[in-house]
Structures are given as C-alpha cells and as structure tokens.
BAMARMAR-100679 format. One record per residue: residue in three letters; z negated, x, y negated of N, C-alpha, C, O in turn; residue number from 1. Coordinates in Angstrom, 2 decimals. Example, Ala and Ser with C-alpha at 12.3 -4.5 7.8 and 13.67 -1.06 7.14 Angstrom:
2
<residuo:ALA&n_c3:-7.80&n_c1:13.19&n_c2:5.69&ca_c3:-7.80&ca_c1:12.30&ca_c2:4.50&c_c3:-7.80&c_c1:13.20&c_c2:3.30&o_c3:-8.46&o_c1:14.24&o_c2:3.32&num:1>
<residuo:SER&n_c3:-7.08&n_c1:12.85&n_c2:2.25&ca_c3:-7.14&ca_c1:13.67&ca_c2:1.06&c_c3:-7.87&c_c1:12.90&c_c2:-0.03&o_c3:-8.04&o_c1:13.41&o_c2:-1.14&num:2>
# end
This chain:
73
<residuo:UNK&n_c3:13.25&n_c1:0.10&n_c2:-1.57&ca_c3:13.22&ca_c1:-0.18&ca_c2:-0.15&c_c3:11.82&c_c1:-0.65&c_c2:0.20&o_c3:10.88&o_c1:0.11&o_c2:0.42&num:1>
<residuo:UNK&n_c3:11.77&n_c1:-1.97&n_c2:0.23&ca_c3:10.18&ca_c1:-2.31&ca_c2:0.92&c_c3:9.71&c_c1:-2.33&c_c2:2.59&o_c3:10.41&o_c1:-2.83&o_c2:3.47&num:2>
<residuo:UNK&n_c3:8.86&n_c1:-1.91&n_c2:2.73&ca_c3:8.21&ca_c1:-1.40&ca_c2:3.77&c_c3:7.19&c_c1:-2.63&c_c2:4.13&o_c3:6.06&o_c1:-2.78&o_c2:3.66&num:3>
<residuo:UNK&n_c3:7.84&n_c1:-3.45&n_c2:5.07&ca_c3:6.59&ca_c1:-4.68&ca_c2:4.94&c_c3:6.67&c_c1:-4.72&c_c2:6.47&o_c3:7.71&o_c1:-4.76&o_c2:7.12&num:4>
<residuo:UNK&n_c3:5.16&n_c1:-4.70&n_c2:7.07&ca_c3:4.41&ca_c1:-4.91&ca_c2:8.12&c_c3:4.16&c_c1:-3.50&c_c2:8.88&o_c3:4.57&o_c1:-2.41&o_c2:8.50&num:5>
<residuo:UNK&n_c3:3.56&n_c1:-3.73&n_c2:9.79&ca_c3:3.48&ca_c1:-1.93&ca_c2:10.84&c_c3:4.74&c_c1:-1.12&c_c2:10.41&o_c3:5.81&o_c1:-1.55&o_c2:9.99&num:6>
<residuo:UNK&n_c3:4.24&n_c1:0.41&n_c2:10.66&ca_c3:5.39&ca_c1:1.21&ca_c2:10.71&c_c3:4.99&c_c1:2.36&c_c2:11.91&o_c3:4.38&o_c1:3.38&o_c2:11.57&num:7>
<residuo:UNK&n_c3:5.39&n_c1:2.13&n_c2:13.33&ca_c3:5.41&ca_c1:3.39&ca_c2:14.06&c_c3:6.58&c_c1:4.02&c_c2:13.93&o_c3:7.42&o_c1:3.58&o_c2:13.14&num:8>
<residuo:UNK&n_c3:6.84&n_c1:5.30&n_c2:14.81&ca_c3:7.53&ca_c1:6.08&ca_c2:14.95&c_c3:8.64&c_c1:5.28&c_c2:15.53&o_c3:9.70&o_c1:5.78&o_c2:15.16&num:9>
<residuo:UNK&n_c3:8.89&n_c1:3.99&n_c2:16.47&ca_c3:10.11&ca_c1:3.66&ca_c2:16.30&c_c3:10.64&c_c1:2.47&c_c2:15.33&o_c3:11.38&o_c1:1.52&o_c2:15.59&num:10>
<residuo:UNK&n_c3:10.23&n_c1:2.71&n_c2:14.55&ca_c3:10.46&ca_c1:1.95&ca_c2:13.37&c_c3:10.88&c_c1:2.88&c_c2:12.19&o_c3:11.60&o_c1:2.65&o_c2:11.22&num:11>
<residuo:UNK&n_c3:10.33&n_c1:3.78&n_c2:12.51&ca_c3:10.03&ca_c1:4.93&ca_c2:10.98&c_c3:11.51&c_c1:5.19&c_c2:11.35&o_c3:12.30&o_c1:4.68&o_c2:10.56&num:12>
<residuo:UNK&n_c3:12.11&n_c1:5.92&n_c2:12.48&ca_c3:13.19&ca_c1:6.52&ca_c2:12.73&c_c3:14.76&c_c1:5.70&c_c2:12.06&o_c3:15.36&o_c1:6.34&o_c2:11.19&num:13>
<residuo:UNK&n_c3:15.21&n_c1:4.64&n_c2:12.39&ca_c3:15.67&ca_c1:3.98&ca_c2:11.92&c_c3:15.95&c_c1:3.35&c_c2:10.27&o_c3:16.98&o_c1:3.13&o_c2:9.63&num:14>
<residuo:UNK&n_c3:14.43&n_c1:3.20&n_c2:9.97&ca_c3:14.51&ca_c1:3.17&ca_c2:8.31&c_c3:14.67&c_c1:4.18&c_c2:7.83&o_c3:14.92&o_c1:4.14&o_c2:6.63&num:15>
<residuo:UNK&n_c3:14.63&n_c1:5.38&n_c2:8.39&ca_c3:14.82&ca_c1:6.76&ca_c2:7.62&c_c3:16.45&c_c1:7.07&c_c2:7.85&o_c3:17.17&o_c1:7.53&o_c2:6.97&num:16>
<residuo:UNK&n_c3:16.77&n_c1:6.82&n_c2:8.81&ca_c3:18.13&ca_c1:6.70&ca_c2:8.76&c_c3:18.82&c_c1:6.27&c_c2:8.55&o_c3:19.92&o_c1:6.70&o_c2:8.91&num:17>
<residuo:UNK&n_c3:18.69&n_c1:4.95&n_c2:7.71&ca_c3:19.10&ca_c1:3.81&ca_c2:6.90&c_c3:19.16&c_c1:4.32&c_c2:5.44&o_c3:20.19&o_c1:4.25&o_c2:4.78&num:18>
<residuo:UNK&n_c3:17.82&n_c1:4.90&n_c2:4.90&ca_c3:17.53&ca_c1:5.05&ca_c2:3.94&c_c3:18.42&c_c1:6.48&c_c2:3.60&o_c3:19.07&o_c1:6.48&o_c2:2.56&num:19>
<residuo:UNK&n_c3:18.45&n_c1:7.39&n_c2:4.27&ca_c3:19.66&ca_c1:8.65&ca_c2:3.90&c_c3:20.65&c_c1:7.99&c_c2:3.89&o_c3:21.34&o_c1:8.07&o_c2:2.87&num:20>
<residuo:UNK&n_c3:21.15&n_c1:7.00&n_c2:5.11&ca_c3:22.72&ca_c1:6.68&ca_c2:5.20&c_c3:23.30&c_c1:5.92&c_c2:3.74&o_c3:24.48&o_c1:5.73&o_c2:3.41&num:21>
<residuo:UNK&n_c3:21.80&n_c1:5.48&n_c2:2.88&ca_c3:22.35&ca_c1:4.08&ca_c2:1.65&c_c3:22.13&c_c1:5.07&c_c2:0.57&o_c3:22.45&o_c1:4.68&o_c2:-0.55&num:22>
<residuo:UNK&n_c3:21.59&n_c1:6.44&n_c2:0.68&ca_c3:21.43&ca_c1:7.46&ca_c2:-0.53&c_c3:22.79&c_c1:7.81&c_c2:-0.25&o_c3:23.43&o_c1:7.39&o_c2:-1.21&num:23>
<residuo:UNK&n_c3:23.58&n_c1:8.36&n_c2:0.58&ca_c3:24.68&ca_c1:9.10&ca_c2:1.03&c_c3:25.84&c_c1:8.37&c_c2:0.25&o_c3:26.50&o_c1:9.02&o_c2:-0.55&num:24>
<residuo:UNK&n_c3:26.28&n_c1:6.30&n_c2:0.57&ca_c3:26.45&ca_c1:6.07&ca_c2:0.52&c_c3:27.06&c_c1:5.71&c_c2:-0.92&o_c3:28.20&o_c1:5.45&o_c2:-1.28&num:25>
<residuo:UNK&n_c3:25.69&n_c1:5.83&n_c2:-1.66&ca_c3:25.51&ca_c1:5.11&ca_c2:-3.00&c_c3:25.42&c_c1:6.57&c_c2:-3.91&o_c3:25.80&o_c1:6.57&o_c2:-5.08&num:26>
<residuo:UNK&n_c3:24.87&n_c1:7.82&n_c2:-3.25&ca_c3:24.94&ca_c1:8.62&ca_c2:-4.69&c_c3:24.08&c_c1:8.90&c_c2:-5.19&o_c3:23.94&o_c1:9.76&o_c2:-6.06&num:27>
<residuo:UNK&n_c3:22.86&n_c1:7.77&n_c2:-4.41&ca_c3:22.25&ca_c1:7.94&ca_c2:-5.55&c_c3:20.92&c_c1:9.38&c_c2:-5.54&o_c3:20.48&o_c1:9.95&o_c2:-4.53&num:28>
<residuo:UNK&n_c3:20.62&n_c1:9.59&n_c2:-6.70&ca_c3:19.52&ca_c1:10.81&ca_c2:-6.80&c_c3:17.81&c_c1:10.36&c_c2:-6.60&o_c3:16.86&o_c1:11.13&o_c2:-6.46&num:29>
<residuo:UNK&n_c3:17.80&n_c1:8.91&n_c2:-6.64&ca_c3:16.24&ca_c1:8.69&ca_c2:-6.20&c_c3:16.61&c_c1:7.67&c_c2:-5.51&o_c3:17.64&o_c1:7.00&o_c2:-5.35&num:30>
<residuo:UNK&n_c3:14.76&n_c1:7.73&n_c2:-4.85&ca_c3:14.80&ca_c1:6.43&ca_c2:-4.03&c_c3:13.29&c_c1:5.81&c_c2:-4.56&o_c3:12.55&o_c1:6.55&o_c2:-5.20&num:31>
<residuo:UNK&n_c3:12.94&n_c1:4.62&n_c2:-4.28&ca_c3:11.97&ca_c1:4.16&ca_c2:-4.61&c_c3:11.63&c_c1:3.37&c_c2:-2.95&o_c3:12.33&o_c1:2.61&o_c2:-2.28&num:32>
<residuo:UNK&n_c3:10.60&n_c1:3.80&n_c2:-2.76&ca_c3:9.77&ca_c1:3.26&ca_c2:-1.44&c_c3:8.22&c_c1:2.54&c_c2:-1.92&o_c3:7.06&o_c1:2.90&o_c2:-2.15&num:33>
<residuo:UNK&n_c3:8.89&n_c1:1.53&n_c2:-1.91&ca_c3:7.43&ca_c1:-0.15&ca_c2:-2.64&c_c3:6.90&c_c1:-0.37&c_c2:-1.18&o_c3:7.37&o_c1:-0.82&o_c2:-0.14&num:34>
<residuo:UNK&n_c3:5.44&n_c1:0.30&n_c2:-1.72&ca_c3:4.30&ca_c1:0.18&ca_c2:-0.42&c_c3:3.32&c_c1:-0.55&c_c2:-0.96&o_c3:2.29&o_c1:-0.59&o_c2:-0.28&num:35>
<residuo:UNK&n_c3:3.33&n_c1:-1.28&n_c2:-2.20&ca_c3:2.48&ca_c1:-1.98&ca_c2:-3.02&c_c3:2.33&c_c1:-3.50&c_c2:-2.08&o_c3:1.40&o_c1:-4.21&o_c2:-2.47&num:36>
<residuo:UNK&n_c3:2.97&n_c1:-3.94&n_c2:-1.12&ca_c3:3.07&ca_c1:-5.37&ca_c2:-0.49&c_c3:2.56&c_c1:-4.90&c_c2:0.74&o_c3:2.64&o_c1:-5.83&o_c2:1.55&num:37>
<residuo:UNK&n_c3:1.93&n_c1:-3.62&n_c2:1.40&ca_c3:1.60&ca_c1:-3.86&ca_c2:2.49&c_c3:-0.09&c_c1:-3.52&c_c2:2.92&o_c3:-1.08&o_c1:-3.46&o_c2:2.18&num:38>
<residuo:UNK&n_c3:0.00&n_c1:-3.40&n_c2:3.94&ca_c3:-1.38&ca_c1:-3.14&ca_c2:4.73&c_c3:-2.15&c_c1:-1.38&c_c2:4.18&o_c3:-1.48&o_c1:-0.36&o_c2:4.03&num:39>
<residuo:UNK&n_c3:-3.50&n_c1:-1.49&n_c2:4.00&ca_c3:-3.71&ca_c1:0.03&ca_c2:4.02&c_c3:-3.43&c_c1:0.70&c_c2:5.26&o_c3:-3.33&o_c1:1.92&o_c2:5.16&num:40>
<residuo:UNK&n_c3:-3.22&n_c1:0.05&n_c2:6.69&ca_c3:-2.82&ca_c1:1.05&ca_c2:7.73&c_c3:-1.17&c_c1:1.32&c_c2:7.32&o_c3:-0.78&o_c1:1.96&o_c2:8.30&num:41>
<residuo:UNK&n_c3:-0.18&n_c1:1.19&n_c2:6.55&ca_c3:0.94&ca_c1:1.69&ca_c2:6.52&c_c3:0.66&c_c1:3.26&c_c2:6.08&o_c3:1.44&o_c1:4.17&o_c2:6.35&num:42>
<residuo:UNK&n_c3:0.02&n_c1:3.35&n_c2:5.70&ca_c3:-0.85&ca_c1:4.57&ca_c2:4.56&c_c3:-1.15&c_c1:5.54&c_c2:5.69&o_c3:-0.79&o_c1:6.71&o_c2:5.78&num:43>
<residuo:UNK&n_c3:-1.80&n_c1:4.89&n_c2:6.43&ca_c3:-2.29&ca_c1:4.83&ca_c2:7.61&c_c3:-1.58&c_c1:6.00&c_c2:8.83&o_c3:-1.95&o_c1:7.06&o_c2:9.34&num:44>
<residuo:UNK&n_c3:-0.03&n_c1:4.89&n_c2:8.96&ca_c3:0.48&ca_c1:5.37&ca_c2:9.84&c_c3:1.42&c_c1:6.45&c_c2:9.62&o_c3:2.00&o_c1:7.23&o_c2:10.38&num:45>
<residuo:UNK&n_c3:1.42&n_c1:6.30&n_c2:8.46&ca_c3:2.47&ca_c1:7.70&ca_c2:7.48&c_c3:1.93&c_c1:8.78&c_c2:7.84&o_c3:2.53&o_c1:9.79&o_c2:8.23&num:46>
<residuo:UNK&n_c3:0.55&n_c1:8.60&n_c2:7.72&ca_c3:-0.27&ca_c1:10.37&ca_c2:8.07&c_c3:0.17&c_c1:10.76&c_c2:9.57&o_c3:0.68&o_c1:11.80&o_c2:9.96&num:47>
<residuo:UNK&n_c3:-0.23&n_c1:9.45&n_c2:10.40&ca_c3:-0.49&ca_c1:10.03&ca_c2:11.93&c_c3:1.10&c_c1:9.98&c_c2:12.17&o_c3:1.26&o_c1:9.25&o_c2:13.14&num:48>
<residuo:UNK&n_c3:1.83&n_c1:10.25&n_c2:11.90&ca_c3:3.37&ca_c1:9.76&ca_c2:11.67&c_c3:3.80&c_c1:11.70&c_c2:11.61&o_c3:4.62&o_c1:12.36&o_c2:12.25&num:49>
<residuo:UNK&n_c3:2.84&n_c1:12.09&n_c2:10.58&ca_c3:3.15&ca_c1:13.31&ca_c2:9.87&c_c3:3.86&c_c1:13.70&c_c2:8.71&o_c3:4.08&o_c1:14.85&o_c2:8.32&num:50>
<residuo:UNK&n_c3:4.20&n_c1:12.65&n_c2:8.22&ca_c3:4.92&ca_c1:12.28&ca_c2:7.30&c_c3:4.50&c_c1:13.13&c_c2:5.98&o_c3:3.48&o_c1:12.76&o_c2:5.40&num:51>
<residuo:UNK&n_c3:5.30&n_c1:14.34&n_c2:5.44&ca_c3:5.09&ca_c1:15.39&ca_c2:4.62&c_c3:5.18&c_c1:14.80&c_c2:3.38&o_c3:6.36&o_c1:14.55&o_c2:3.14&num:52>
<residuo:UNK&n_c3:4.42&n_c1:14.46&n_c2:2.45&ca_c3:4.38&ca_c1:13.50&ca_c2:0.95&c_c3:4.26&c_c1:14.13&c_c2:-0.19&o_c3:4.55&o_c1:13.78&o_c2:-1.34&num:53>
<residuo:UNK&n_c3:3.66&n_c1:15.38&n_c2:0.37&ca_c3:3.34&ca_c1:16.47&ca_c2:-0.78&c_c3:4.68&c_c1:16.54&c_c2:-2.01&o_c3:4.43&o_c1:16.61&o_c2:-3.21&num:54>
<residuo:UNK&n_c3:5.76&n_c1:16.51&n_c2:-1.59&ca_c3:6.51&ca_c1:16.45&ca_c2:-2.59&c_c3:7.22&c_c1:15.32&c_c2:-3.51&o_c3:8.14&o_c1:15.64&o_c2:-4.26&num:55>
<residuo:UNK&n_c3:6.83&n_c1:14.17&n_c2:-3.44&ca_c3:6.97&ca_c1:12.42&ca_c2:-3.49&c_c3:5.90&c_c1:12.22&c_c2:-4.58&o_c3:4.67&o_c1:12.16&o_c2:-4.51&num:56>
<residuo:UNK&n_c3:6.81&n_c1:12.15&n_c2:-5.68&ca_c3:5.73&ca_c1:10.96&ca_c2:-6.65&c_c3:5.93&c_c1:10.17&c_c2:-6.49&o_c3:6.89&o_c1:9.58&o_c2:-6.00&num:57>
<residuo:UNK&n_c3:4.44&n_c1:9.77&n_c2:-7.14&ca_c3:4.27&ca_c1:8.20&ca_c2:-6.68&c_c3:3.48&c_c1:7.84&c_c2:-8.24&o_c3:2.99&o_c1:8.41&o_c2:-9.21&num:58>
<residuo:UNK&n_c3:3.79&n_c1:6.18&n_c2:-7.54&ca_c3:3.14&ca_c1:5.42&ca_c2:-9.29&c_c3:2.67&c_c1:4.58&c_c2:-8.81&o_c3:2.48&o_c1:4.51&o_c2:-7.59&num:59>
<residuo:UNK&n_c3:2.26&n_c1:3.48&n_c2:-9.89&ca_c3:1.04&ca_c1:2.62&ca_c2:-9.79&c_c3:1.74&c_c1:1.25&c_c2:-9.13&o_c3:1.25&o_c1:0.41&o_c2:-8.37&num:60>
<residuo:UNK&n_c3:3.29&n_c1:1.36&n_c2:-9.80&ca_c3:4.04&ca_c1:-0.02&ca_c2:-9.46&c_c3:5.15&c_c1:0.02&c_c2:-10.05&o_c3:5.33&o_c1:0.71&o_c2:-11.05&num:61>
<residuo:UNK&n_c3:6.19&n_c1:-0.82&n_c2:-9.45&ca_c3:7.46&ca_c1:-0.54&ca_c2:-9.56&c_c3:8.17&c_c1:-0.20&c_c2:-10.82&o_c3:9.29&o_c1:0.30&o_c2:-10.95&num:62>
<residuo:UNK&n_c3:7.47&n_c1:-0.50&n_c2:-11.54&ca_c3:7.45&ca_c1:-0.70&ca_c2:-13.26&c_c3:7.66&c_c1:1.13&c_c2:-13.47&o_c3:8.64&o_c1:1.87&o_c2:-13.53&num:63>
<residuo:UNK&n_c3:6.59&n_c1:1.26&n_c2:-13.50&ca_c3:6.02&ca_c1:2.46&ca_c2:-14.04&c_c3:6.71&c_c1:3.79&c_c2:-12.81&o_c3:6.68&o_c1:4.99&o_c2:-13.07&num:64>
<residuo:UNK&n_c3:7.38&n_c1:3.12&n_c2:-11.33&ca_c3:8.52&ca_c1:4.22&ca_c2:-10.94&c_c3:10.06&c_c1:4.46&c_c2:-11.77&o_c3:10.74&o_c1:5.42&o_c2:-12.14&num:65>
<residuo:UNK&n_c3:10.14&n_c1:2.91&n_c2:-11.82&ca_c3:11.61&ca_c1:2.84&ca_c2:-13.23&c_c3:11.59&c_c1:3.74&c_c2:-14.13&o_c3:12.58&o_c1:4.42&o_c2:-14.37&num:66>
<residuo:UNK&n_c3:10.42&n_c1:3.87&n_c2:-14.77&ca_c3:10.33&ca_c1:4.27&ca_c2:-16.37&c_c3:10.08&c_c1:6.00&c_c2:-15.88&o_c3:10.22&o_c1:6.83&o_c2:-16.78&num:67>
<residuo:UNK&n_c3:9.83&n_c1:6.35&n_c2:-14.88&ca_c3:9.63&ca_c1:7.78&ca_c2:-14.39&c_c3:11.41&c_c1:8.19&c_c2:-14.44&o_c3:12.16&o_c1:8.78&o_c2:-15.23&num:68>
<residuo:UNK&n_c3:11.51&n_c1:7.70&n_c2:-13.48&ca_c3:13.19&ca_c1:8.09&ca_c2:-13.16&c_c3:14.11&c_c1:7.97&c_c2:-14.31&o_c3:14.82&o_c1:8.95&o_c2:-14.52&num:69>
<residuo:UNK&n_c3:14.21&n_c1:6.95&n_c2:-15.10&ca_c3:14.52&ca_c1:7.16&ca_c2:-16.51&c_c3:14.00&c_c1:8.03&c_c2:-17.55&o_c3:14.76&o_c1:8.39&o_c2:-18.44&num:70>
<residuo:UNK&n_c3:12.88&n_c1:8.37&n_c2:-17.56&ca_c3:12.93&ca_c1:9.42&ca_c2:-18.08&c_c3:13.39&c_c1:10.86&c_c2:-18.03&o_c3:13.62&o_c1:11.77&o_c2:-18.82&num:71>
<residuo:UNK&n_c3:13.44&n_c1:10.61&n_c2:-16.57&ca_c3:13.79&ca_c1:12.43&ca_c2:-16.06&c_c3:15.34&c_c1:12.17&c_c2:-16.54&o_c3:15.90&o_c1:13.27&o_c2:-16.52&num:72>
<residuo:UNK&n_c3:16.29&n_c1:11.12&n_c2:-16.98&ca_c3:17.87&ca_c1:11.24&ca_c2:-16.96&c_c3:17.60&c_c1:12.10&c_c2:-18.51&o_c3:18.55&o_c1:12.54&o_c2:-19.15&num:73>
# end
C-alpha cells in the first residue's frame, strides 16, 4: 500500500479503513506499507498523528520486506 503525498488525520482515517477492509477481504496475514516514495514529513505526521509503531517492522525496501515475510512462512 503506498502512501504518496501528505497524510493528516483525514486522510489517515480512510486509508486505515481501506487497509483493514482489503486485509479482511483478502486473508491476508501481512501488510506492507512503502513509505520509501515519500516526504520525511509523512514520518512526520505519523508521530503527531500518534500513530503506535512500536510493534511494525520495518526494512530498508520492498525487497528485503518480501524476504522477511517469507521467511516467517
């Protein structure tokens, strides 16, 4: 799911509810959120957002999230 340009709170709301509704949908057990194409304020607005991350790995690039999630199967 790429995240490209600003993200406030009425923006956040919507993609988050998109993003459960296409996990729900599909099944599936991960998600991958590619923040590699945007601004350092997306980073930014996640904090002032409140946005809890502590439990979210993260990688260097999309590559190296693939090869995570495949490994954990």
């Amino acid at each position: 799911m790429p995240l490209i340009g600003p993200i406030d709170p009425g923006r956040a709301d919507p993609l988050t509810v998109r993003l459960l509704a296409e996990l729900s949908r599909t099944g599936a057990r991960h998600a991958i959120l590619d923040l590699t194409g945007v601004q350092p304020a997306t980073a930014q607005a996640l904090v002032e957002l409140g946005a809890d991350l502590s439990a979210i790995a993260t990688q260097r690039n999309m590559q190296q999230a693939l090869q995570q999630i495949v490994a954990r199967r």
